[in-house]
Every structure is written in structure tokens, then in C-alpha cells.
C-alpha positions as CSV (number, residue, x, y, z in Angstrom):
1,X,85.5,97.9,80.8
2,X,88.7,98.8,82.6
3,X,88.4,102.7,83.0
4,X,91.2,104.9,81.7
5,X,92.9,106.0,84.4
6,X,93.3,102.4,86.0
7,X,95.3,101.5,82.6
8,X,97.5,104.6,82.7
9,X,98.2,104.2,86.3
10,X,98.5,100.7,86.3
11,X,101.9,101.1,83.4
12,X,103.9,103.1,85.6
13,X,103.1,100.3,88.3
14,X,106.3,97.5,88.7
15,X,104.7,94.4,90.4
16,X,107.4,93.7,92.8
17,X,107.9,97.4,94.4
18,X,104.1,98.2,94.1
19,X,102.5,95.0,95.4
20,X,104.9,93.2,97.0
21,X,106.8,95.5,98.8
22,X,103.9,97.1,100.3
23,X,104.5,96.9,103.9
24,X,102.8,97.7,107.1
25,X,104.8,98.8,110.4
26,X,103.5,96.8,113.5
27,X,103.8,96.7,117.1
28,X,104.9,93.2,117.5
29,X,104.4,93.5,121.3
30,X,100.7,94.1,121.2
31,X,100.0,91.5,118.8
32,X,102.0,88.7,120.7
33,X,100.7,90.1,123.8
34,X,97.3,89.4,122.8
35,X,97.9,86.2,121.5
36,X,99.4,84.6,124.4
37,X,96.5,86.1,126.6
38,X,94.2,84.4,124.7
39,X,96.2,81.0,124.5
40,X,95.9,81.2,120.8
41,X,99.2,79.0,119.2
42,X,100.3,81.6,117.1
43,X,103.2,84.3,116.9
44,X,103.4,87.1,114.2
45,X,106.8,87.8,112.8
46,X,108.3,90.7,111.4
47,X,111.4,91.7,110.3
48,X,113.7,94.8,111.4
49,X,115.7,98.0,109.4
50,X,118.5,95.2,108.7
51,X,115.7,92.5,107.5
52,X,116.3,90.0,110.6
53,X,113.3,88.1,111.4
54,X,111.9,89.6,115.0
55,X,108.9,89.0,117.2
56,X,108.7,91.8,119.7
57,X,109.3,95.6,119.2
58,X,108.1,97.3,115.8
59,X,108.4,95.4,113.1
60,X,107.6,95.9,109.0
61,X,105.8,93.5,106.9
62,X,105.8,93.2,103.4
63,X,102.5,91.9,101.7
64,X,105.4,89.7,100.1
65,X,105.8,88.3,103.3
66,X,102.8,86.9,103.4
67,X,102.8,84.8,100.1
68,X,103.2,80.9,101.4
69,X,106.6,80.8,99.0
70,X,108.0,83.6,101.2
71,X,111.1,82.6,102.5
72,X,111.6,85.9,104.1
73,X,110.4,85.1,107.5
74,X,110.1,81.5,108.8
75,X,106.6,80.3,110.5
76,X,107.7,77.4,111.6
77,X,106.6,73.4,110.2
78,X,103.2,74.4,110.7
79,X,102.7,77.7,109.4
80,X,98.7,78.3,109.1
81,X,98.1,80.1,112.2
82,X,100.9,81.9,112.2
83,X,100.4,83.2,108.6
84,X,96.7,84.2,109.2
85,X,97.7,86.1,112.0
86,X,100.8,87.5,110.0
87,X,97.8,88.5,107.1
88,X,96.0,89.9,110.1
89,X,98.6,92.1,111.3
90,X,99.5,93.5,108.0
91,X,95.8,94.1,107.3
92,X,95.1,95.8,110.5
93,X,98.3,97.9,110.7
94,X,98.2,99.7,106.6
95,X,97.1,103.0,106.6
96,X,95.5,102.4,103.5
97,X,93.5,99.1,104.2
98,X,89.8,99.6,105.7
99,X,89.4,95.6,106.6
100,X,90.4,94.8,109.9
101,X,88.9,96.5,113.1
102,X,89.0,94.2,116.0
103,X,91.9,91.4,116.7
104,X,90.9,88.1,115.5
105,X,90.2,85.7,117.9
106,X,90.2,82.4,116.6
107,X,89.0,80.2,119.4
108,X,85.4,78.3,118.6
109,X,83.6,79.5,121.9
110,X,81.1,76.4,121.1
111,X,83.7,73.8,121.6
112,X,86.0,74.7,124.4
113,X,87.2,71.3,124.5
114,X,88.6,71.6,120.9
115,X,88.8,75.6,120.5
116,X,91.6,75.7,117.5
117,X,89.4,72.7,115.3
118,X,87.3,74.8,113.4
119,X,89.6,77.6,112.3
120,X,92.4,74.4,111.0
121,X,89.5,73.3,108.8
122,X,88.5,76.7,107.7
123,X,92.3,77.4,107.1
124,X,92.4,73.6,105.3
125,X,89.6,74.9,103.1
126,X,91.0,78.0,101.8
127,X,94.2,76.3,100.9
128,X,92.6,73.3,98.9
129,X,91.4,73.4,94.9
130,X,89.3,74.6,93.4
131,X,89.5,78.0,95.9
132,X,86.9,79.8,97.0
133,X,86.9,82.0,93.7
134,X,86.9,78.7,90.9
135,X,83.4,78.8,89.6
136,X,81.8,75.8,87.8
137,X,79.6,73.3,87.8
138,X,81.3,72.0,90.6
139,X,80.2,74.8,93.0
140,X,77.7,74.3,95.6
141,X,78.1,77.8,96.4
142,X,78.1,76.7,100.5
143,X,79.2,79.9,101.9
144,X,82.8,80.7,103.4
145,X,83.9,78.4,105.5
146,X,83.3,78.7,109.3
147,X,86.0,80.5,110.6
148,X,85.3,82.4,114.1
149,X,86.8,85.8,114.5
150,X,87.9,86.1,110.8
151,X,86.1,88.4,108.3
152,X,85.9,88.4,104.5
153,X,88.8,91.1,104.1
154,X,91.4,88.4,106.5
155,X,90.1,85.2,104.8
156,X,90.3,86.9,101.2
157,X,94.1,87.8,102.2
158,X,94.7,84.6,103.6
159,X,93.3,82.9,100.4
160,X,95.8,85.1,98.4
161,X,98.8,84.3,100.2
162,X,98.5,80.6,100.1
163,X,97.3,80.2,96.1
164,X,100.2,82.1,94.5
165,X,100.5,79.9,91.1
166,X,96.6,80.1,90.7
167,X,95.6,82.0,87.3
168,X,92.7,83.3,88.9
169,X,94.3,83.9,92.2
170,X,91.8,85.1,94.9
171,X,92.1,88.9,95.2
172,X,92.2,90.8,98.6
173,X,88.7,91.8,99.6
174,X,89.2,95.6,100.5
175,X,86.3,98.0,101.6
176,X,87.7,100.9,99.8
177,X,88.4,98.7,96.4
178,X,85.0,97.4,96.5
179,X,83.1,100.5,97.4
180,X,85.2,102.4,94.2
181,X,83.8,99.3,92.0
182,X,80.1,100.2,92.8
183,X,81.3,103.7,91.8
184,X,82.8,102.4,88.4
185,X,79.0,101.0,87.8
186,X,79.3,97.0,89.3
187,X,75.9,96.2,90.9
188,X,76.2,94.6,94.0
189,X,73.1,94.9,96.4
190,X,75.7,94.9,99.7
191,X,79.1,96.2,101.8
192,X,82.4,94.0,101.5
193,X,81.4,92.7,105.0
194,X,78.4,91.0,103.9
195,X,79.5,89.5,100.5
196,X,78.3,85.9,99.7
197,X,81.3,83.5,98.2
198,X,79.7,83.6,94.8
199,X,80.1,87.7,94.9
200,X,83.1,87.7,96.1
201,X,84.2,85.4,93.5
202,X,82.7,88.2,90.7
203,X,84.4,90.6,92.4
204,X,87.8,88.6,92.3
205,X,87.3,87.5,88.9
206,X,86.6,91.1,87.0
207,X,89.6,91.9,88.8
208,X,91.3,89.7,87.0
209,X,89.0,90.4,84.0
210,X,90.0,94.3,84.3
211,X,94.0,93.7,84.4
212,X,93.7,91.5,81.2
213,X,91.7,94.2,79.7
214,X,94.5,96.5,81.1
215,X,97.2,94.3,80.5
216,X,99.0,94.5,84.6
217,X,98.1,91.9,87.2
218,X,94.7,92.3,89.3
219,X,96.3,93.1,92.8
220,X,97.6,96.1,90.7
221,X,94.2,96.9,89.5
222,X,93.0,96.4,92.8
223,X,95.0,98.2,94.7
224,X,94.5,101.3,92.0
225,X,90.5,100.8,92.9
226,X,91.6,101.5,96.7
227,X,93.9,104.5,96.1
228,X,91.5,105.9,93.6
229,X,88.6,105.6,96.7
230,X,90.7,106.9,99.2
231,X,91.7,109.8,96.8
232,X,87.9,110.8,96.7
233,X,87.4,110.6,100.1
234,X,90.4,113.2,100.7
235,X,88.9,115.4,98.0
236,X,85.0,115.2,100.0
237,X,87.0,115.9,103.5
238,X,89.0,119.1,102.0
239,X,85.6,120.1,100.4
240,X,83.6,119.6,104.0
241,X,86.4,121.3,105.1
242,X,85.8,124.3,103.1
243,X,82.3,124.6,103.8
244,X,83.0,124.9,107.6
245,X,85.0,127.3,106.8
């Protein structure tokens, strides 16, 4: 059951402003840097105080952006790399996300000859139906696909951005958000990192099962189990802080 405070929160919460509008502020530079040091055929895009589309400098990037029916910022005719790497930036560069840690790198070091082939089928595979969160006889339950460099939290994001008609769109994977589930009593036996497909899609799904319950959309629930984790954690720091005093 959807806890209290999630569904008086979660009223007060306009979709567009709360979700999509939540942006990140990102060195452009570094990013771009990285990518062309690596030989990686990707650029991350931003846009600037007057919303023009730039790729060097400091940049903000709305989660909005990232949705594949953004026309906000233009990837180019073939966007996939480019919008993983967009997700990735955004990820790494919010205050309040705890899913991104090391840059990406893409490249399958077992096939030097054909580096970028693995990730275009991983990418190919989170953007076909059913996604990775349909569950049904179908499901073979095979794992996530093999995508080097990218976590659960980046393919989660990426799987979100590309399914936005879905009902039972795949929900951002977030370290805080799941560790303040476990907290609201959900059983899981490990860390965000090491979720299986089939938890992730139980933890995408009661999302989805909470906002009906709460009657908001599940990225609002979700990002309400991330602020309510983070809020904790401030409250333990001032305590420590207390005591060492």
C-alpha cells in the first residue's frame, strides 16, 4: 500500500514542472572531451540560459530532454548513442541521483574489430516490445542485455526515455528510491546494482502499482521514494553531527 505521505506529496506534484523539468547542469566540455578521447561516436547536447541547443561549455538538461519525442534538442538521424550518453550525463551530473559513478565507456574490449556492435544491440533491445519490464508467459527472464560500461540505473533511464507511450513505462532505477522501498517493507535480497531483470521489473511495476493506488504517475512516486531517502539521510548526518558535538 502506497504510504501516506507519498499521496499527500505526490497532489501538490504537476507532472510537467516536477518530472519533466528536472534538469541537471553539465560541463559539456568534459563529457565531449571524453568521448572523443575514447573514439566513442557520440556527442551530448545541452541547451543554454536562452534554450539554444549547445555542445561545449555548461549546459542544462531537462529529464524532458531525454524522452525520444523530445524535440528540444536534435541528436541527429541516428540518435541511440547520443541519447544514452545524453541519459548518462543527466544521471551523473543531478545532485540528487546516486546512479552514475564512473563515465560509461561503451566500447566491447572483446571485439576491437567491431567495438560499438554490442552496445547497438543492447540499445536495439531496450527499445523493442515487450520492454524489459512486460512480464508474461513470454519472458525467458535472460538477463539485461549485454551492454559494456552501462549499469542498471543508465539502462533503466535509457529504457524510460525511449518507451514514452508504454502503460507500464520502465521506471528509472535509482539507489536512493530503491533503498527507501526496502524501508517501506519490499523484500528484495540485494542493492540496485545487482538487481536481476525480473526484480527490476517488480520494482518498476509497484511503481506503477503505488501511483494508481495514489492516483499521480510512477516517476512521481518515484522520485518522492528518492527525496524521502535523501531526507533521512540529512536527518542521520545532522544527528551524527550532534553527537560529535
Amino acid at each position: 500500500m502506497v504510504p501516506k505521505d507519498c499521496v499527500l506529496w505526490a497532489h501538490h506534484q504537476p507532472y510537467a514542472e516536477t518530472v519533466l523539468d528536472d534538469y541537471a547542469e553539465v560541463d559539456l566540455d568534459r563529457w565531449n572531451h571524453r568521448l572523443a578521447a575514447r573514439r566513442i561516436p557520440a556527442r551530448v547536447y545541452a541547451t543554454d540560459a536562452d534554450g539554444r541547443q549547445i555542445e561545449s561549455g555548461i549546459g542544462h538538461i531537462r529529464r524532458g530532454d531525454l524522452e525520444a519525442s523530445s524535440t528540444r534538442l536534435d541528436l541527429g538521424p541516428a540518435p541511440g548513442l547520443n541519447r544514452l550518453y545524453l541519459c548518462a550525463a543527466w544521471l551523473r551530473s543531478h545532485s540528487g541521483r546516486g546512479g552514475l559513478r564512473r563515465f560509461p565507456d561503451v566500447r566491447d574490449p572483446h571485439d576491437t574489430a567491431h567495438p560499438f556492435d554490442a552496445i547497438a544491440k543492447a540499445l536495439d533491445a531496450c527499445e523493442a516490445m515487450p520492454t524489459l519490464v512486460d512480464t508474461g508467459a513470454f519472458r525467458n527472464w535472460s538477463g539485461w542485455p549485454d551492454a559494456p560500461g552501462v549499469g542498471h540505473s543508465l539502462m533503466s533511464l535509457y529504457g524510460w526515455a525511449v518507451h514514452g507511450s508504454a502503460p507500464d513505462r520502465p521506471q528509472l532505477l535509482d539507489t536512493f528510491s530503491a533503498a527507501s522501498l526496502v524501508r517501506y517493507g519490499w523484500l528484495v535480497g540485494a542493492g540496485a546494482s545487482q538487481f536481476s531483470v525480473r526484480t527490476y521489473a517488480r520494482y518498476s511495476n509497484l511503481l506503477h502499482r503505488w501511483a494508481g493506488q495514489a492516483g499521480t504517475r510512477a516517476e512521481i512516486v518515484e522520485l518522492w521514494l528518492n527525496r524521502d531517502w535523501q531526507r533521512r539521510l540529512d536527518i542521520s548526518a545532522h544527528q551524527d553531527a550532534l553527537t560529535l558535538w
